[in-house]
C-alpha positions, 0 to 999 in steps of 0.5 A: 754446293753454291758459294758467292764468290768471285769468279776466278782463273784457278775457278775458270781453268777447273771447268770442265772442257766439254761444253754438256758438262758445262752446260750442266754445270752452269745449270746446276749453280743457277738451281743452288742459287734460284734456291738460296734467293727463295730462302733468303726472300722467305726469311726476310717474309718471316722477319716482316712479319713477326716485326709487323706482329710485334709492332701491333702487339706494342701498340696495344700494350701501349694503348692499355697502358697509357691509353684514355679509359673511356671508351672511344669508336675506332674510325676502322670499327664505324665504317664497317656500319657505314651502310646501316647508319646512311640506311637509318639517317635516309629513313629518318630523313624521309620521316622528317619530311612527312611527319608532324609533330604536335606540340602542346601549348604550355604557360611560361614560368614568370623569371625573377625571384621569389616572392618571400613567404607571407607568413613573415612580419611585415612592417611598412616603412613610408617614404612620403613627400612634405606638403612643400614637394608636393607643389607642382613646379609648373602651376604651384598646386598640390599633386595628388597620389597617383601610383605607389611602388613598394620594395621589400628587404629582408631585415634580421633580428635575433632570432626574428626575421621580419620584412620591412615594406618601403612604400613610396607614394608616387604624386603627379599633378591633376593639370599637368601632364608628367610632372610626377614625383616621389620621395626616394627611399634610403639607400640599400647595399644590395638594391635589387635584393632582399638582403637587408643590411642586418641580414647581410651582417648576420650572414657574415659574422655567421659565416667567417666569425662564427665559422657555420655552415653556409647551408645551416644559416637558412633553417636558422 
């Protein structure tokens, strides 16, 4: 049988003189050799392979257990549909350049807030000018009436909500081009709100004295 060693004289001076025997036994040593070389190579095979196969194994246990939840395409499972999707997108593509779509015409929501529900008290609040700013500052004479603006708040009353309507007449000279004036109105915490000061009182004390439920305050 084959055995790696080092060649040596007691192993030079054992061969055999005849140059046949020789032959045949340099022969028989390459065979013993060619065949441990063929099941090293075949053990080595097998042990890549099981580490290859262990190494998959890990990743997918690994992947199960600290892995996202959600599901998730593998890049290897989309290109094996790569033709079908570029098949589909060209179609889609051709579609596109022929086909019309027709889309109906529509009235557009106006934004802003709500107008508060008509059913509330309303109680006007004027806010006028004296007779002396009236005067026109250019020719001295009454301006008259030529627009008016109205705001609503929101004031609260125990257990009665009731809207106050500022008006506020708007007065321009008959002579004068744009010397118009009104009386400003008093000053509100929230301007262009509907919160009046009451309101936003009664929802503070409500909410952090009180200690109700921010949505049962709307019902109340």
């Amino acid at each position: 049988m084959y055995v790696s060693r080092s060649v040596t004289r007691e192993t030079a001076t054992s061969l055999p003189d005849d140059p046949a025997a020789l032959r045949a036994e340099l022969l028989r040593v390459i065979d013993e050799r060619d065949l441990r070389v063929a099941q090293l190579e075949a053990e080595r095979d097998a042990a890549l392979a099981g580490k290859a196969d262990a190494d998959r194994k890990l990743r997918m246990h690994l992947a199960k257990r600290f892995g996202p939840r959600a599901e998730s395409l593998d890049a290897v499972q989309l290109a094996l549909f790569a033709g079908e999707v570029k098949a589909v997108e060209a179609k889609a593509a051709a579609e596109s350049v022929t086909a019309t779509v027709t889309v109906p015409s529509h009235t557009r929501r106006r934004g802003g807030a709500k107008p508060l529900p008509a059913n509330l008290l309303r109680v006007p609040v004027p806010h006028d000018l004296t007779a002396e700013e009236r005067l026109c500052p250019c020719c001295s004479k009454p301006r008259v009436e030529i627009a008016r603006t109205t705001h609503e708040v929101v004031e609260i009353v125990p257990a009665q909500v009731t809207v106050y309507v500022h008006v506020t007449p708007v007065y321009g000279c008959v002579e004068c081009r744009g010397q118009n004036a009104k009386k400003e109105g008093p000053p509100l915490p929230l301007p262009k709100s509907y919160a009046g000061a009451s309101l936003i009182a009664h929802v503070a004390v409500s909410k952090f004295s009180d200690h109700c439920v921010q949505g049962k305050l709307c019902p109340r």
